[in-house]
Kinemage of the C-alpha trace (Angstrom):
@kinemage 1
@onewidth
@group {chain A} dominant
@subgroup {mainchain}
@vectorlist {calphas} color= white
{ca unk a 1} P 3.483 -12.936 -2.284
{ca unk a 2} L 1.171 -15.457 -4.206
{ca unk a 3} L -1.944 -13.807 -5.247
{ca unk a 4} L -5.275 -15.214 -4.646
{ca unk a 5} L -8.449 -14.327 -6.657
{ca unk a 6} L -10.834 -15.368 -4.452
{ca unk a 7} L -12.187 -12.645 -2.076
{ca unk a 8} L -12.587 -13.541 1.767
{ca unk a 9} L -14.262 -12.095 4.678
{ca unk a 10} L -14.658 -13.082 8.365
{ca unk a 11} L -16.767 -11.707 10.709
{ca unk a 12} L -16.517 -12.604 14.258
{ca unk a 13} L -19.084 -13.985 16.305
{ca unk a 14} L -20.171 -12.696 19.663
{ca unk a 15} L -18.801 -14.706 22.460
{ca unk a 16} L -20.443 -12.948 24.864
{ca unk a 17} L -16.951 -12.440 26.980
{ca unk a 18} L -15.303 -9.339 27.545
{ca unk a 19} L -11.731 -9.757 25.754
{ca unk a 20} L -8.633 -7.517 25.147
{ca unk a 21} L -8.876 -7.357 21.977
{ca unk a 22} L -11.982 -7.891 19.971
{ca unk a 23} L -11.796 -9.126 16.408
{ca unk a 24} L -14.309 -7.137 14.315
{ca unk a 25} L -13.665 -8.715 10.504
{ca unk a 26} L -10.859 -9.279 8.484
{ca unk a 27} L -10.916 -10.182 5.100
{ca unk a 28} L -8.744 -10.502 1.482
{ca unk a 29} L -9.724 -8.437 -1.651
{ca unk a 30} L -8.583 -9.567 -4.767
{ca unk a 31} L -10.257 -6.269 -6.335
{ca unk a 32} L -10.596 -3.547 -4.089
{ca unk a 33} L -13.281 -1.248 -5.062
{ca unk a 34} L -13.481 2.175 -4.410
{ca unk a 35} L -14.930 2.785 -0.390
{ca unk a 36} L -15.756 6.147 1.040
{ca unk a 37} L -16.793 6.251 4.483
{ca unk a 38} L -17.454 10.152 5.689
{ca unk a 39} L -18.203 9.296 9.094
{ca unk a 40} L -15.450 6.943 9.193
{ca unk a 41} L -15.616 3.337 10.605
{ca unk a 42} L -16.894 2.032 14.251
{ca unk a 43} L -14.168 0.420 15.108
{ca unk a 44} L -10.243 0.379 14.961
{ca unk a 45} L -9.782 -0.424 11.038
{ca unk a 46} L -6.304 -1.846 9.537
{ca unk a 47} L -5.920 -1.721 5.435
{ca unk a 48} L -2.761 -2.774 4.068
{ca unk a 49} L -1.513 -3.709 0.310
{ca unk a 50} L -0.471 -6.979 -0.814
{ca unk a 51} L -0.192 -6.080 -4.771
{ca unk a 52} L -0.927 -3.297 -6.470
{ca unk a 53} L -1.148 0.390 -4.934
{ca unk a 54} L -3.930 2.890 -3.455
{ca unk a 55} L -4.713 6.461 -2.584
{ca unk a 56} L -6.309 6.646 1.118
{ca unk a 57} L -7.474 10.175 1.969
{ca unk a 58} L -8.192 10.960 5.451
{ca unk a 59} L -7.375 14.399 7.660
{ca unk a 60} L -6.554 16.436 4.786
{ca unk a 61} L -4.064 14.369 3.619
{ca unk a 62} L -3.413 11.776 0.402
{ca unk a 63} L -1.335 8.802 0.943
{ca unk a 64} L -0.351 6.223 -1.415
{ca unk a 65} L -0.464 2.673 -0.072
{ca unk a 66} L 2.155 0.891 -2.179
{ca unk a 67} L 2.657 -3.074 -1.217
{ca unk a 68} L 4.588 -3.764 1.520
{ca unk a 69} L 2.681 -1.131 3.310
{ca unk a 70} L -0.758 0.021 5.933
{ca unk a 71} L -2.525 1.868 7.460
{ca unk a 72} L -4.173 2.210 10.909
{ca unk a 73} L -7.275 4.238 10.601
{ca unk a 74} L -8.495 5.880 14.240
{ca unk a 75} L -12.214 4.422 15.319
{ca unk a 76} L -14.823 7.535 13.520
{ca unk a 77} L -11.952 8.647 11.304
{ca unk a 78} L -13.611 9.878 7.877
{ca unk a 79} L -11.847 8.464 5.033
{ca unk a 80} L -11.605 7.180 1.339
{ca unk a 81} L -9.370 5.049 -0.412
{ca unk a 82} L -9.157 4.031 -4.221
{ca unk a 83} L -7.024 2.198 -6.590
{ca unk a 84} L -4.246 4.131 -7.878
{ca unk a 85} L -3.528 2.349 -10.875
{ca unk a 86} L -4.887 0.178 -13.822
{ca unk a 87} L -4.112 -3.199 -12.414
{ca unk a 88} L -6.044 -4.239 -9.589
{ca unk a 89} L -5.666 -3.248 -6.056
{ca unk a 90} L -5.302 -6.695 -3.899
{ca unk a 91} L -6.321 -5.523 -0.088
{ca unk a 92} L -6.348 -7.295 3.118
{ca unk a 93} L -7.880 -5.774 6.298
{ca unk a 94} L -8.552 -6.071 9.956
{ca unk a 95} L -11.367 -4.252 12.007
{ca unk a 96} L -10.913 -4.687 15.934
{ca unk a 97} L -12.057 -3.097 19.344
{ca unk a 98} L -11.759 -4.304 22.709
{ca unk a 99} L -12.263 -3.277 26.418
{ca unk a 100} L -8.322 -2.779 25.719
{ca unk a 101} L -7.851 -2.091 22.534
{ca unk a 102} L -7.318 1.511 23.717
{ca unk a 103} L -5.004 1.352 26.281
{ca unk a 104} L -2.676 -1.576 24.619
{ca unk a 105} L -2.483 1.068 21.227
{ca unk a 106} L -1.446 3.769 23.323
{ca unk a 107} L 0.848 1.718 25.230
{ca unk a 108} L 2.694 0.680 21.456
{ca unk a 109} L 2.447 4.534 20.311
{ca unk a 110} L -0.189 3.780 18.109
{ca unk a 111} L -2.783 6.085 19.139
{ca unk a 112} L -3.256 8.238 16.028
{ca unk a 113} L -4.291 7.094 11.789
{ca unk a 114} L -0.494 5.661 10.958
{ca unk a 115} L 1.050 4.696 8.051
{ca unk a 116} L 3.706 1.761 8.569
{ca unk a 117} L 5.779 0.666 6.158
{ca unk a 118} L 8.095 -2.438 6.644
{ca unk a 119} L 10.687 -4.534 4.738
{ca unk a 120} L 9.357 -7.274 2.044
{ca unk a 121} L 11.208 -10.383 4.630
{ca unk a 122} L 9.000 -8.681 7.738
{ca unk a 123} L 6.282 -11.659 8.374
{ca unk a 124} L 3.721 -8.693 8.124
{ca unk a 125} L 3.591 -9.736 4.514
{ca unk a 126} L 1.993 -12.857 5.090
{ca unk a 127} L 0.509 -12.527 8.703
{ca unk a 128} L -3.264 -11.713 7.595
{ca unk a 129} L -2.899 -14.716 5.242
{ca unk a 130} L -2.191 -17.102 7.831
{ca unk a 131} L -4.260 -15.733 10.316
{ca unk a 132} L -7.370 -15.980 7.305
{ca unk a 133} L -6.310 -19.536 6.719
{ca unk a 134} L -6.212 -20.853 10.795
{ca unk a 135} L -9.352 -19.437 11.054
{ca unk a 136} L -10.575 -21.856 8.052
{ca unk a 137} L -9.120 -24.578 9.871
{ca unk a 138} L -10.358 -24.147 12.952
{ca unk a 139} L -13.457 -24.672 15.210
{ca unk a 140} L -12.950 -22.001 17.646
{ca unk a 141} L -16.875 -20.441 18.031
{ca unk a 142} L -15.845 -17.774 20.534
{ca unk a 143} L -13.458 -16.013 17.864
{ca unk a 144} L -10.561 -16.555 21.014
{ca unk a 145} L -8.219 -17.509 18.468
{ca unk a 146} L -9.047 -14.725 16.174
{ca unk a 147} L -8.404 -12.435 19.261
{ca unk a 148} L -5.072 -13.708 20.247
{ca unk a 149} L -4.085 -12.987 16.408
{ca unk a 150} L -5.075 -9.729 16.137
{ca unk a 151} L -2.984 -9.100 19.376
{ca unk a 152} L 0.112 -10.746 17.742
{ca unk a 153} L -0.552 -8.891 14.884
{ca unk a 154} L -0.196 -5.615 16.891
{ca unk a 155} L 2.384 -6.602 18.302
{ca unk a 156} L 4.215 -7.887 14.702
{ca unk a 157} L 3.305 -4.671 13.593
{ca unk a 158} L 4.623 -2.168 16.031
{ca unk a 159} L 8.314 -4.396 15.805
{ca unk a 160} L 8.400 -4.296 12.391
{ca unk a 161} L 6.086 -1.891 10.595
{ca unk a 162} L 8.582 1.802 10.530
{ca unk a 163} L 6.056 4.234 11.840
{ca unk a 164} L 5.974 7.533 9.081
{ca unk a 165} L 4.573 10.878 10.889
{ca unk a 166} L 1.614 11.573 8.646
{ca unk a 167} L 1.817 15.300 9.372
{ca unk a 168} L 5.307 15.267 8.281
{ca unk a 169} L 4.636 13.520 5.145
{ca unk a 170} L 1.905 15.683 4.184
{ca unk a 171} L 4.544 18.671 4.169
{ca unk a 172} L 6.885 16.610 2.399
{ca unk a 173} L 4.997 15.808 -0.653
{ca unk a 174} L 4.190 19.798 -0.712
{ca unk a 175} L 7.283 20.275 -1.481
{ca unk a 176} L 7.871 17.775 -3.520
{ca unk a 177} L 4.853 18.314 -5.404
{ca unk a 178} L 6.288 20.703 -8.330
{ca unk a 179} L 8.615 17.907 -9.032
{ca unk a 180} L 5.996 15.394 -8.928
{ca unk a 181} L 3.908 16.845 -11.503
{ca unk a 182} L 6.995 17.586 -13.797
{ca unk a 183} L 8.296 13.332 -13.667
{ca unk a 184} L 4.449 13.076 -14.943
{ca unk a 185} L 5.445 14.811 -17.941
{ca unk a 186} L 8.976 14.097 -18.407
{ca unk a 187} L 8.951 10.277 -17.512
{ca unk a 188} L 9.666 9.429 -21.051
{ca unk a 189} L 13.156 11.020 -21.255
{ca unk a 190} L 15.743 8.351 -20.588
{ca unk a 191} L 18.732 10.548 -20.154
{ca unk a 192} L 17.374 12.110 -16.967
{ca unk a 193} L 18.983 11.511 -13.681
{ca unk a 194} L 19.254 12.517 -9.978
{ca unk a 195} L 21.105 15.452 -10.637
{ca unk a 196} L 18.328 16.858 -13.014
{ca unk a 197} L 15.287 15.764 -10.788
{ca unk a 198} L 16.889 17.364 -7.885
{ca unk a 199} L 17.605 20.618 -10.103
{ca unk a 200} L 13.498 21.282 -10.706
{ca unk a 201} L 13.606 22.043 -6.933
{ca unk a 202} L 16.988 23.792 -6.297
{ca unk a 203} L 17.905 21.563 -4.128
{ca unk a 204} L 20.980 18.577 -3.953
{ca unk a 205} L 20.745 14.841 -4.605
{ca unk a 206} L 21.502 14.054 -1.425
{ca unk a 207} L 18.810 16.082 0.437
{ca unk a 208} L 16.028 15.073 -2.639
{ca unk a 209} L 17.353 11.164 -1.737
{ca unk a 210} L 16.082 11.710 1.756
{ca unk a 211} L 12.871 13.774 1.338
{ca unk a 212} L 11.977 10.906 -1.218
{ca unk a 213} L 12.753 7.821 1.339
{ca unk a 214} L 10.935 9.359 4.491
{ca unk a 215} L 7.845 10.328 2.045
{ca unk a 216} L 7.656 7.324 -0.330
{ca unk a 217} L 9.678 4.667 1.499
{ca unk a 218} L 11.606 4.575 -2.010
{ca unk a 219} L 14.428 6.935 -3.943
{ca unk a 220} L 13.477 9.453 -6.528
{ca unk a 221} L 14.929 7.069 -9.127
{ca unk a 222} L 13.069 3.944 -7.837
{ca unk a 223} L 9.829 6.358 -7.739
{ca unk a 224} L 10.332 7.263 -11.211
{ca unk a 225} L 11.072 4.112 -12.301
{ca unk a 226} L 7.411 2.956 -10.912
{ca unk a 227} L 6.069 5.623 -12.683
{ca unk a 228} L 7.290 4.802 -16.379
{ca unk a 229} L 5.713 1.578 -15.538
{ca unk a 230} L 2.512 2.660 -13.817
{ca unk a 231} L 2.520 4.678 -17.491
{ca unk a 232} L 3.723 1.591 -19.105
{ca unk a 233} L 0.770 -0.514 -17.787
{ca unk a 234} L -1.971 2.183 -19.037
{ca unk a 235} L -0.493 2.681 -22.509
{ca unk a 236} L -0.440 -1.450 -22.938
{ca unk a 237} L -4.544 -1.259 -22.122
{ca unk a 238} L -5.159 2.139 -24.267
{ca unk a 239} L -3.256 1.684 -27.172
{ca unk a 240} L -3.255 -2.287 -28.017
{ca unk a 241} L -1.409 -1.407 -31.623
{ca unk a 242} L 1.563 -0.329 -29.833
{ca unk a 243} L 4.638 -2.967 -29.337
{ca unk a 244} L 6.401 -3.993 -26.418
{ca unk a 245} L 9.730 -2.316 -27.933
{ca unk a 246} L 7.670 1.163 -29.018
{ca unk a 247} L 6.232 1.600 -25.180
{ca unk a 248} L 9.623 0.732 -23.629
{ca unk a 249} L 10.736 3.931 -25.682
{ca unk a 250} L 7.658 5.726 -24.694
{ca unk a 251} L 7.966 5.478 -21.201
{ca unk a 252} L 11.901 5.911 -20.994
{ca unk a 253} L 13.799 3.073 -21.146
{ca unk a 254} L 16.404 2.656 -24.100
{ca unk a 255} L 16.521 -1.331 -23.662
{ca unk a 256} L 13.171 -3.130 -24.230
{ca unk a 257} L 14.771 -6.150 -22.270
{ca unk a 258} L 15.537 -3.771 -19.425
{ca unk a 259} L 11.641 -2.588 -19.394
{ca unk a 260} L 10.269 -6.261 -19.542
{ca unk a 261} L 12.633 -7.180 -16.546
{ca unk a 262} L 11.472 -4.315 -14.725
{ca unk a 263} L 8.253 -4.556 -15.698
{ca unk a 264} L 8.161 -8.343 -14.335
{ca unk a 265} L 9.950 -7.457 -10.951
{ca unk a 266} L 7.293 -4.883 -10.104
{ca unk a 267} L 4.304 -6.743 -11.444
{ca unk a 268} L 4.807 -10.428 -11.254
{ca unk a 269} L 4.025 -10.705 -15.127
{ca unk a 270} L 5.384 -9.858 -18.372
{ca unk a 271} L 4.552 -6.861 -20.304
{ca unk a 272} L 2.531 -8.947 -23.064
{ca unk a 273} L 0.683 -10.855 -20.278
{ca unk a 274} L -0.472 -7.925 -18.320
{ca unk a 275} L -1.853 -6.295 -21.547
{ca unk a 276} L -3.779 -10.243 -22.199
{ca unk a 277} L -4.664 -9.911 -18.772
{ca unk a 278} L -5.974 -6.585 -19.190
């Protein structure tokens, strides 16, 4: 996804008709800042990641909100989110109601806060984008068009956005929580693999593969792998004396070409530009 640095914001006008679906704002953040909101928002409120990653907290529960990801928040549903790492946390959101906004969620399943998830070719990626950009372009007054796209986007949504059971999750990363907090302090080994991850909790590869893809969307090596750079990325800010080569080491990977490849996948730049960047 190309990133933008400009921040944008809609708000609908009042058409004074009685619609479906009623588009409430949607916007781009290049920066997200930190939001708490303890009584929640008014309306039906969308926030998904297109680069970067974030902590939402809502009904007792912490999830991360990695790209290629969302979340549908519940109309009064008290909740926080914040940047979860050094780089900055590129948003886009939608905020809707409707004199069916109700029914047409509970006729999709979507009737609780859910987290989606969904493959980077799903058009999900870019659908807030467009939708942004038409309105731009057009000269619609009434906001009809920006109705009939948040409807599509729904729709989008519920075909390809895999629905994660929140309450499930939240036991999940329990569990997985003593491991968790022992990657954080072992993430500069390079010799450790799935056998030893899955040996902190006494349990096998295969099942720690699974409880990792229906919490995180990812495997416990891909997860770790994010986290030697998430570690990666702060030590290139904090400690500007430090090499490329001496990081790569630091943060577990034997081949410094390895970590800048890596490093670029996952963050669109190069080690040494992130840390001008930064």
């Amino acid at each position: 996804m190309s990133v933008d640095a400009v921040r944008r914001i809609v708000f609908a006008q009042e058409s004074g008709q009685l619609l479906p679906i009623t588009l409430d704002s949607m916007g781009y953040n290049p920066d997200q800042e930190k939001v708490s909101r303890p009584q929640g928002y008014h309306t039906y409120h969308w926030l998904q990641t297109a680069n970067g990653e974030g902590l939402v907290h809502f009904d007792n529960k912490k999830i991360t909100l990695p790209e290629g990801s969302g979340i549908l928040l519940m109309p009064g549903t008290p909740h926080r989110y914040e940047s979860l790492s050094s780089e900055a946390w590129r948003t886009y959101y939608l905020t809707f109601g409707g004199t069916s906004a109700r029914h047409i969620l509970d006729s999709l399943g979507m009737n609780t806060s859910l987290l989606f998830r969904w493959e980077s070719e799903a058009p999900l990626h870019q659908m807030l984008k467009e939708m942004l950009d038409r309105h731009d372009a057009s000269s619609d007054m009434f906001s009809l068009g920006e109705s009939s796209d948040a409807y599509r986007f729904l729709l989008t949504l519920n075909t390809y956005g895999q629905l994660h059971n929140n309450t499930a999750i939240s036991r999940n990363v329990d569990k997985l929580q003593p491991l968790l907090k022992w990657m954080d302090s072992h993430y500069g080994d390079p010799g450790l693999g799935l056998h030893d991850l899955a040996s902190q909790l006494g349990v096998s590869g295969r099942y720690l593969n699974s409880l990792f893809l229906k919490t995180f969307g990812l495997s416990p090596y891909a997860y770790f792998v994010r986290l030697r750079i998430r570690k990666s990325k702060e030590l290139l800010v904090a400690q500007p004396q430090l090499t490329v080569k001496a990081i790569s080491q630091r943060v577990g990977f034997r081949d410094v070409s390895h970590f800048v490849a890596t490093f670029r996948k996952q963050s669109a730049v190069t080690p040494e530009q992130f840390r001008r960047l930064h």
